[in-house]
N, C-alpha and C positions, 0 to 999 in steps of 0.2 A: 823379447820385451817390446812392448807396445812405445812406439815411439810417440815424443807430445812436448808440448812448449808448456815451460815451467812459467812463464806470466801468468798470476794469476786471471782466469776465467772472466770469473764471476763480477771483478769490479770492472774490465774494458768488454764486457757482453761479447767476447769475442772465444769462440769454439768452434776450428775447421771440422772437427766430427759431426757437426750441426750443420753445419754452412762451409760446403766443401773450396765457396770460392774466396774465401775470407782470407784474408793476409795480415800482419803482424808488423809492423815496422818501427824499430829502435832506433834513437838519435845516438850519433856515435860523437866523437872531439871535433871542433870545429876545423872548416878545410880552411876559412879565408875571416877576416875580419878588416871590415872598411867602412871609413867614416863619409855619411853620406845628409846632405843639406842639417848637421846637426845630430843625426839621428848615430846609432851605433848601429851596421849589418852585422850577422855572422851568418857565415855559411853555415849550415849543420847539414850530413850529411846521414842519412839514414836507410836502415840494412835491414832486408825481412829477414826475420826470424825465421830460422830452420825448425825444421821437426827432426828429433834427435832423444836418444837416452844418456848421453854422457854429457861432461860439463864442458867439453871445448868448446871455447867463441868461434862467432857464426863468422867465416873467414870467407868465405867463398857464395854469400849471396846476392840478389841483385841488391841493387843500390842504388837513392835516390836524394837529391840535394835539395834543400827550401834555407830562405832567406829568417832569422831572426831578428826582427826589429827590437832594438831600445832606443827607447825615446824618455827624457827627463822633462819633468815641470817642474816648476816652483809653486807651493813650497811641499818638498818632500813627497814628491810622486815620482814612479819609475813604472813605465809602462812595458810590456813585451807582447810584441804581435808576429803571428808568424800564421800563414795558408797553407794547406795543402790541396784549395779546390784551386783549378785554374780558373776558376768563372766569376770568384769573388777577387776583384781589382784590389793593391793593396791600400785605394784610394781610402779603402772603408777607414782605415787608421785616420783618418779626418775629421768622422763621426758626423758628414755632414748629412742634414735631413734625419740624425736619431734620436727617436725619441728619450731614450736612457738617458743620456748624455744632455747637460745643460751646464756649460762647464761657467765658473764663477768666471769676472774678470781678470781676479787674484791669480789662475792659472796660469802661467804665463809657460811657454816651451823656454826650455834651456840645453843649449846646445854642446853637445858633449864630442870630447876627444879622446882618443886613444895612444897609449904607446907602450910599448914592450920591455919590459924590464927581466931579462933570465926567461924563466918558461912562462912566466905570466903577464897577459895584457891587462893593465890598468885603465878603466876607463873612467877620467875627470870631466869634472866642469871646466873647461877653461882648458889651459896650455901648460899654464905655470904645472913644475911640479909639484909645487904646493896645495895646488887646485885641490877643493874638496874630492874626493875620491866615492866616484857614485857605483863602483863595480869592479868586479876580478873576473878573467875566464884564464884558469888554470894552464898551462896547455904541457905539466909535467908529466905524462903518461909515457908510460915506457917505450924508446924507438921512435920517440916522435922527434923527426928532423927537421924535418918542413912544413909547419903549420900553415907556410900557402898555400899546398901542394895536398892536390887530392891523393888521400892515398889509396891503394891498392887495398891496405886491410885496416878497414878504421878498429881508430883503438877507441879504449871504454868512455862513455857518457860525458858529456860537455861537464866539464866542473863551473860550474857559471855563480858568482856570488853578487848579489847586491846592495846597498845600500842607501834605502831611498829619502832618509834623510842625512844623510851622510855620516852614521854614528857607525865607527869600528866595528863597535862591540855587540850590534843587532845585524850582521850580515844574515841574507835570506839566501839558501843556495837551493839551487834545483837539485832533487834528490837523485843519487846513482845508488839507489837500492836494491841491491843484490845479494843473494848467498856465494854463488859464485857465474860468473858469465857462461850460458843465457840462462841460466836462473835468477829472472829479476821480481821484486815484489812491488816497486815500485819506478814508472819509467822516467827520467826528465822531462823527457816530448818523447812523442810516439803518436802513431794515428793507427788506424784499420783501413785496408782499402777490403771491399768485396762487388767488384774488381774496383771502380772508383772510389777517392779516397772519404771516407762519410762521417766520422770520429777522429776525435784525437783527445790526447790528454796530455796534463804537466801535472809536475809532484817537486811539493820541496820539501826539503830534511826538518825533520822537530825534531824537538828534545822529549826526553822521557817523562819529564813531569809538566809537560805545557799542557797548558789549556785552550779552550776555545768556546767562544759563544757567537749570538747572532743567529746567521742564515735564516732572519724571518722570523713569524711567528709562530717558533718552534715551542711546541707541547712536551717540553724536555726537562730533565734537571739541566742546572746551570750550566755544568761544565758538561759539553758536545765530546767532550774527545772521547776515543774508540767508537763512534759513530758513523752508519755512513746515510747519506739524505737522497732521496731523488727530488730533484731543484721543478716540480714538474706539480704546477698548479689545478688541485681539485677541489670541489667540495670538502669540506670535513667530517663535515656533519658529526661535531662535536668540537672538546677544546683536550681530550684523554687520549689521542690515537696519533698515529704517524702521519695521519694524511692534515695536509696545509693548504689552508687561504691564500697564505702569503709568505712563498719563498722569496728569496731576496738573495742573488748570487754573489756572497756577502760575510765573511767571517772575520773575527779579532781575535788575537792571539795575545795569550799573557806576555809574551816575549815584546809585544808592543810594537806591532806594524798588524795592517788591514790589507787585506787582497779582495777586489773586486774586480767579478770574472762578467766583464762585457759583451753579453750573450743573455739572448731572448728562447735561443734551443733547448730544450730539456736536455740536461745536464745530470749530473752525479759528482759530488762529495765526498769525500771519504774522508775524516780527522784524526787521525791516527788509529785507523779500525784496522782496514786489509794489512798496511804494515803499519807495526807502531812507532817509527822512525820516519813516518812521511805524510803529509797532505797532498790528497789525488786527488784531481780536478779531470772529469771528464766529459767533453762537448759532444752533441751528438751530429754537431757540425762540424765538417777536420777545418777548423779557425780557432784560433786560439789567441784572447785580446784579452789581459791581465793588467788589471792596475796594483801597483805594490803600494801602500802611503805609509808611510813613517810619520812617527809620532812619539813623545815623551809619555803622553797618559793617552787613555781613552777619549777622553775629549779632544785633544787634536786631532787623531786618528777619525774618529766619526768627522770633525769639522772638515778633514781633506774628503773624506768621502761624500760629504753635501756639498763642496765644491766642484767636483764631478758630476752629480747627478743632481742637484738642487736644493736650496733650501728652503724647510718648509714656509710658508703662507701662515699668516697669522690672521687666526680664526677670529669671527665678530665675539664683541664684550657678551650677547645675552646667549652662545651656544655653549656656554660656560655655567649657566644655568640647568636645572632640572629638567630632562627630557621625561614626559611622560606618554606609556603607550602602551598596549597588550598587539596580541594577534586574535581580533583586530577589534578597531571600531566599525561599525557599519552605518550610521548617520548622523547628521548634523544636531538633530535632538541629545544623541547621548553622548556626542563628542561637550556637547554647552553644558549637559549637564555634570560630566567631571569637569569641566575649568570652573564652571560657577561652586561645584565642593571646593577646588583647589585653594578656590579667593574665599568663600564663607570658613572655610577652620583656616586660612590662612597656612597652607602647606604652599613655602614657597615653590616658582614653577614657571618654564619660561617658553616650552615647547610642548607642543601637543602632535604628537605623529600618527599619522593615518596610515596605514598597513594594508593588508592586503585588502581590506573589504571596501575599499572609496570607490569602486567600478558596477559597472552594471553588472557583472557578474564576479563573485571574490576569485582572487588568483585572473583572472582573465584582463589582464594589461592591456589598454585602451589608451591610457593619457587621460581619462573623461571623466567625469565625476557622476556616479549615478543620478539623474534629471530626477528620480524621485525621492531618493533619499537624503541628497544635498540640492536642494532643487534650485541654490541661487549661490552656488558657493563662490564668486566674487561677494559677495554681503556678506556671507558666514565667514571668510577668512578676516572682511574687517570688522566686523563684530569681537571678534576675538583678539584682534591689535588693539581693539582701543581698554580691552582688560590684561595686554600687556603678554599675549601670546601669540609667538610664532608658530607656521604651521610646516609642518615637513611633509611628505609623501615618499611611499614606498612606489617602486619598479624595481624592473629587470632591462637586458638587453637584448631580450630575444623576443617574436613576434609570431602571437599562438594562429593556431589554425583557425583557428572563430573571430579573430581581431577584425576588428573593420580598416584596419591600415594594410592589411594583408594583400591584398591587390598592390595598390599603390605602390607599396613594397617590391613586389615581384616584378612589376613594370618596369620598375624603374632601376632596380637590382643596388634598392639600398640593406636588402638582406643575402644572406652567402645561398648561394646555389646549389641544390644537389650535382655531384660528380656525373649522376646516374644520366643514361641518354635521353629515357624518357623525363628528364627536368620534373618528377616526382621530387619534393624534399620529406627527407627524413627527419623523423620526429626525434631523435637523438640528441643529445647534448654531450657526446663524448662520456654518458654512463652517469651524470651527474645529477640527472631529474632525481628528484623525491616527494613529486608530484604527478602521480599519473593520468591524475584526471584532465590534462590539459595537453595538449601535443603542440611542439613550437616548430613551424613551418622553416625557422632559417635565425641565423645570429644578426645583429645589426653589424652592416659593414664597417666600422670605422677607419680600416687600410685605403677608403673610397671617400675623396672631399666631398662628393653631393652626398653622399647616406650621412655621414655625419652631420652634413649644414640641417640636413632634414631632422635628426634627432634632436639639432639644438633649437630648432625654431619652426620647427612643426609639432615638435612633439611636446619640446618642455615649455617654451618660451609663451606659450598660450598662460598656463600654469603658473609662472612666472608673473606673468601680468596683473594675476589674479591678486598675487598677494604673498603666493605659496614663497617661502624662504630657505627651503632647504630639500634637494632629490636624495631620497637614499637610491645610491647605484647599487644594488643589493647582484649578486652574483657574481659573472662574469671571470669564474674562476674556470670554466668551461665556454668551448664552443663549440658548435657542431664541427665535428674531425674529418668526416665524409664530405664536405662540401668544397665550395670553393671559394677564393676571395680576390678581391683586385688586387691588391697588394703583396701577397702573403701565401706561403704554405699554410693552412693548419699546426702543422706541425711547430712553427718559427714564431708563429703568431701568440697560439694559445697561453703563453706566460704571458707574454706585453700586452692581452689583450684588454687585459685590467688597468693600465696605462693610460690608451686612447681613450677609452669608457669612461672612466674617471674624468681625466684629462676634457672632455667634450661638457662635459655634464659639470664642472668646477667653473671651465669658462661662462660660459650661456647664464649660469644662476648668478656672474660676480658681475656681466658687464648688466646683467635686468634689475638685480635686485640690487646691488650694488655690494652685497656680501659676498664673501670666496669661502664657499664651502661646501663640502656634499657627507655623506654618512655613506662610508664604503665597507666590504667586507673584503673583497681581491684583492690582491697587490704585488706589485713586483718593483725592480730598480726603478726608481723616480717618481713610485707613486707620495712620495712622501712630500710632494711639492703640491699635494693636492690633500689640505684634510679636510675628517677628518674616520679614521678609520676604527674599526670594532670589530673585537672577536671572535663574531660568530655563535653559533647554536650550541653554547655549553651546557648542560645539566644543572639543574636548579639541585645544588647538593657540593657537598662541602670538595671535592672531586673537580667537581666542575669550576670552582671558587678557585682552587689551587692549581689547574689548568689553565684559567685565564690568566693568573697571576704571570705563570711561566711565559705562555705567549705571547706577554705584554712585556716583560722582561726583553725575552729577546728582541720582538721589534724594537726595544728602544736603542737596544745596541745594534741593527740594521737601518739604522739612519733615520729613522721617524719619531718624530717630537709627539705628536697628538695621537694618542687610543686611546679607547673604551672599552664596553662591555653591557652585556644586559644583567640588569638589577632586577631579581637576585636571580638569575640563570635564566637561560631562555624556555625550557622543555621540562615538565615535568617525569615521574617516573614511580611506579612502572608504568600508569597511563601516561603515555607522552603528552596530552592532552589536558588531562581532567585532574591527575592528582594534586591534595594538598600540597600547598607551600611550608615547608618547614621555617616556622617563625622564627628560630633562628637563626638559621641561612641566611633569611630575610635579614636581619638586623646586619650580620656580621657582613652582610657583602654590602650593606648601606653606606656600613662606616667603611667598610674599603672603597667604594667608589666615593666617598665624600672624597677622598685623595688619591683622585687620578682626575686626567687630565679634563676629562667628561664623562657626562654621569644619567645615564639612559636607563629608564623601567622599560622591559620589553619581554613579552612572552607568551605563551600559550593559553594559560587561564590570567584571571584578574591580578592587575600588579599595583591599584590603588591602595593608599595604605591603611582606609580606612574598609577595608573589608576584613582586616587584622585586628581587630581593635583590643588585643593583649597587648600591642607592641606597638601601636600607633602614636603614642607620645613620645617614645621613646625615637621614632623613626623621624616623628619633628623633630625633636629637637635636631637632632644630626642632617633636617636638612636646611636649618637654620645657621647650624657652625658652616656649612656648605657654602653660603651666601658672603655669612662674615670675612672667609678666606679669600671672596672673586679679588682683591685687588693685588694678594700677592699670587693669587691664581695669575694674573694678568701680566704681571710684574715676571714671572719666570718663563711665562709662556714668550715675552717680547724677548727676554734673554735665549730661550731656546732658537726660535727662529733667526737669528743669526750667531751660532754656532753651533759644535756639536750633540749639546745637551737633549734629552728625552726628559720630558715631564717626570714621568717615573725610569729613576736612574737605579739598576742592580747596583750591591755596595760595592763593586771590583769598579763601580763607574769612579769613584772620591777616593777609593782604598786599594788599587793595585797590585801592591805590594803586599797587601794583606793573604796569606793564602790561606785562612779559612775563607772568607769571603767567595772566593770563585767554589765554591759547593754552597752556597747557601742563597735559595730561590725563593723563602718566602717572608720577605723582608727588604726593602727598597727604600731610597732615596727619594720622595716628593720635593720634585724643584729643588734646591739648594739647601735646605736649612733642615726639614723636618724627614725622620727616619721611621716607617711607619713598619710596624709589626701585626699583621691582622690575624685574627686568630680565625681557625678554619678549623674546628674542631666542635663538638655537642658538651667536650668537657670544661669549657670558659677556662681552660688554661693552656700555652702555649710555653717552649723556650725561646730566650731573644738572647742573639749576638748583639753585645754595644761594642763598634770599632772603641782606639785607643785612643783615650780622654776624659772628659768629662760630659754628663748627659744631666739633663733636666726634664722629667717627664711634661707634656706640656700640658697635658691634663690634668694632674694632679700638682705639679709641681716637687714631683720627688729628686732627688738629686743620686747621679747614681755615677760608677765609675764604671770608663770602658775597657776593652782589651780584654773582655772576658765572656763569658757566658753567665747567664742566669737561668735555671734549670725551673721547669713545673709552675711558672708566674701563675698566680691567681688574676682574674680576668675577666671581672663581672661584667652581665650583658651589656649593658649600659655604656660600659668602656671598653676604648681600644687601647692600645699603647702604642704613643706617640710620641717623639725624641727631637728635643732643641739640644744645640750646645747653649753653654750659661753665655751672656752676653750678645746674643743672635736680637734682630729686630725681626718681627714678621708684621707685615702692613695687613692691616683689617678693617673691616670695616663697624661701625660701632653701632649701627642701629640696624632693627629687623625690619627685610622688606617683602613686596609677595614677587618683585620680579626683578630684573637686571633695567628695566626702565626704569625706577625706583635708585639707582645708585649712581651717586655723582660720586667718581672717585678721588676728585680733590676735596673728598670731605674724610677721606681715608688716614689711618691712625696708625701708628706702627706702634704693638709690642715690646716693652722691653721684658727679654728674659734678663732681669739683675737678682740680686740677692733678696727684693722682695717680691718675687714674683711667684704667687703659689696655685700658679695653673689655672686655666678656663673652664669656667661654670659653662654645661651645657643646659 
């Protein structure tokens, strides 16, 4: 019989049939445990896996020792960090100089004790025994005498439990999932060496009916579990497929604790897929830096996790306005002439974006305004402020072969450098072009303080001056993989590189213009301190509609307040290009972006509304009730940004406990009060879940009761269905205007939903 290691394969990419120099190594019971400036050590001592056909434990192979760091904050975080490179200092647990990491004040370290009671170590806050109790490490395994004492035959898997807000009853334990030893399916710790150590992963026990959401802007049904993700930042190109914009190394669990995996490395996931009984976390760096947070609902748990990594910026009053834009405009003539339609039929509107074609050449990124086609565009951008519109501008991060900064660039090596000897760059993007007519010489550095000082004030800050109000950082989900950088592997880089990008381009536009804001599509841990961001190239079709919804779902449960979307889908079909809009797409994704956080026309062919004109009153009015809502738009946006709230909240965000709710993806919470139902369908009817209570349509004012379902609703174009509780206030605004300069919001009116209140005339 063919001898072989029963771990599975496929989820630790580890096969010595393939890669004969590949090693396998299992944490076994801890040898030592010691309290060190605060922190908890254990030893964990860990044993290659044999190749074998029977079940007897690996007794006789070599064996290697690493240190497990826990460390506690306040309030209700438990960190665990442990290396297996020698080259990474355990300094990194400091987090100093990273970008992820932006820890609140409220953070505070708290310093933990241990002591031994029978076979198990109890680790508190504090001395007393009464002391909250943040952790158990088992150490009942059979034969075990001396838990100081390295033994000769380690026995099975650290039993390690914790509890990061100190509640009994949610202990998180690292899984010892096995059939029987060494057949394991899921390891506690464990790493790969092939010969040096380059992987590692950790797994804790779930339950059989848990759930999971998050990790991004996941193209999913609600609930993740049996899942598994690669944490590994591409194009999409779409909002229907597996591939992501924006991972976010990032899940919540119905059980109600969050784990965020502190890692910038392409990584792997897995929700209760490979075993049903475990979440597997795998780095493709042997480092391993987890934060556990504890929490009663959803909202604290997100709120500890924007305590770690940031909270978001609150976006200016008029990016809350009507973004309008195709792909693309091409001059300042017909840019004037859609804002002057905007103001003559009075379609309010507060942004006007310019896309790829503002350059001397379309797609060919410059910084520059075509001289002949905007020929004075300081005048053209304030021409267009003093009718009450902002101007935005599309780019990227990379710098094509034909640019004129292209030199400059390479002199000064504010772009990544080919590997190759002859200093050739390759035109590659790590596989992510879908543009071939253009080749990009190199990615902009930002691992390097001069290539960024130079993107922020060479590139944008010109722009800037002009008037311009807002950069779309459009890519950056890719960089070239073949190059090289000051700072960074490729490898280590490519997730966070939407981070720094962001991040450079958020600064520069908030200290010129004095707004904080950019329009991004990448994203990973901490971009969410930078908005604000959007979903990408979905299908203008009801598909596409029900894909952005999900992706936006889950971001909001991966710690970001502010997303978008393109109105009504970015790409036609089967022409990508040229095909009709289905008018009622059009409508139905109107009234869903009227409720989300921001609300952008953007796309292939025309997305004016007056090029529809079966549906064009209909699309006013809805962007008129758009207007009426900026103040309690504004009102939940100030509450989101400090705490854990997403504009648009799934109903497991207010209902937990609810477990229909964790299946049910297309239906959300707007801001606090209103529960919106959109219908994605050609049949104008949908079913709607009402949690348990009472509802008030707010449209109609029909009154209805929850805890139920309502099966086949009727659902004319015209209307969406949209859900107050009875007695809720919603601040509005009472008169029509054409822009966000037009609204003083202490002139703002609050709603009562009471017993006479029979819904809003659109």
């Amino acid at each position: 019989m063919k001898q072989t290691n029963y771990h599975l394969f496929d989820f630790m990419d580890f096969d010595p049939s393939l890669h004969r120099d590949e090693a396998l190594w299992k944490a076994y019971a801890p040898t030592n445990v010691a309290e060190r400036e605060g922190d908890i050590v254990v030893t964990i001592p860990y044993q290659q896996q044999k190749r074998q056909e029977d079940m007897a434990p690996d007794t006789e192979a070599a064996q290697q020792c690493y240190d497990l760091i826990i460390r506690a904050y306040e309030p209700g975080i438990i960190r665990l960090f442990t290396t297996m490179e020698d080259s990474l200092p355990t300094s990194l647990l400091e987090g100093d100089d990273d970008e992820m990491l932006q820890m609140s004040p409220e953070v505070k370290r708290c310093p933990l004790t241990f002591s031994r009671e029978g076979d198990v170590i109890i680790i508190r806050k504090g001395v007393r025994s009464g002391d909250c109790v943040m952790g158990t490490i088992d150490l009942s395994a059979p034969r075990l005498d001396h838990w100081s004492d390295l033994l000769p035959a380690p026995q099975p898997a650290p039993v390690i439990t914790l509890y990061p807000d100190g509640d009994p009853k949610k202990g998180i334990a690292l899984s010892d999932d096995h059939f029987s030893p060494p057949r394991y399916d899921a390891l506690p710790l464990g790493f790969v060496t092939a010969p040096q150590a380059e992987r590692a992963t950790i797994s804790f026990r779930c339950d059989s009916d848990e759930h999971f959401v998050g990790t991004g802007e996941r193209f999913r049904k609600m609930d993740l579990s049996g899942q598994t993700f690669q944490l590994k930042n591409q194009d999409g190109q779409g909002v229907n497929n597996r591939r992501c914009y924006k991972n976010i190394p990032f899940y919540l669990s119905s059980r109600m604790y969050g784990a965020f995996f502190h890692t910038s490395d392409y990584c792997k996931l897995s929700l209760a897929d490979h075993s049903t009984r475990s979440v597997q976390f795998l780095n493709d760096c042997a480092t391993l830096d987890v934060f556990l947070i504890g929490g009663q609902t959803p909202e604290e748990i997100l709120r500890g996790y924007r305590m770690l990594t940031g909270f978001p910026a609150m976006p200016p009053l008029w990016s809350f306005g009507i973004w309008m834009s195709r792909m693309t405009y091409f001059s300042a003539d017909e840019v004037e002439d859609i804002c002057h339609r905007l103001r003559e039929g009075h379609y309010p509107c507060d942004v006007i974006h310019l896309d790829t074609g503002w350059f001397r050449t379309d797609w060919l990124c410059e910084w520059k305004f075509n001289p002949e086609r905007f020929p004075d565009p300081k005048d053209f951008i304030g021409r267009l402020a003093k009718q009450g519109f902002k101007v935005s501008l599309w780019q990227l991060p990379y710098i094509a072969q034909g640019a004129e900064q292209l030199k400059e660039a390479k002199e000064n090596h504010y772009i990544s450098e080919s590997a190759a000897s002859d200093g050739d760059a390759d035109s590659s993007t790590g596989g992510s072009s879908n543009f071939s007519a253009l080749d990009y010489a190199g990615t902009i550095d930002f691992t390097y303080d001069k290539a960024t000082d130079w993107y922020k004030y060479s590139l944008l800050k010109p722009l800037l001056d002009m008037g311009v109000k807002c950069i779309k950082t459009d890519f950056g989900e890719n960089i070239h993989m073949d190059h090289q950088y000051h700072g960074s592997t490729p490898e280590r880089l490519n997730n966070i590189y939407a981070l720094l990008y962001q991040k450079a381009a958020y600064e520069v536009t908030r200290e010129v213009s004095g707004d904080g804001i950019i329009w991004a599509r990448a994203g990973w841990a901490g971009c969410q301190r930078y908005p604000l961001h959007w979903g990408g190239d979905s299908e203008s079709s009801w598909a596409g509609m029900a894909g952005s919804l999900k992706g936006g779902l889950h971001l909001g449960l991966s710690g970001f307040a502010f997303w978008s979307h393109d109105v009504p889908g970015f790409h036609s079909t089967p022409d990508f290009m040229n095909s009709p809009i289905d008018e009622q797409v059009y409508v139905r994704w109107t009234q869903f972006g009227v409720f989300t956080s921001h609300m952008r026309y953007h796309g292939t062919c025309k997305r004016e509304p007056w090029h529809y004109p079966n549906i064009a009153p209909i699309i006013k009015r809805w962007w008129k009730l758009r207007y009426r809502l900026i103040p309690y738009i504004i009102e939940q946006s100030e509450m989101a940004c400090n705490s854990g709230k997403p504009l648009i909240q799934a109903l497991l965000f207010q209902h937990p406990e609810d477990r229909q709710v964790w299946n049910i993806d297309d239906e959300y919470y707007f801001g606090n009060e209103f529960l919106v139902c959109p219908v994605m369908n050609a049949e104008n009817r949908r079913d709607i879940y009402l949690p348990e209570g009472a509802w008030v349509n707010f449209m109609t004012g029909e009154r209805l009761q929850g805890g139920r379902w309502y099966y086949n609703m009727e659902v004319p174009l015209d209307q969406m269905p949209v859900f107050v509780r009875p007695n809720a206030e919603i601040k509005m605004y009472a008169q029509d205007v054409d822009s966000t300069d037009d609204i003083d919001l202490s002139l703002s009116t609050n709603i009562h939903i009471n017993d006479k209140f029979q819904g809003i005339a659109l």
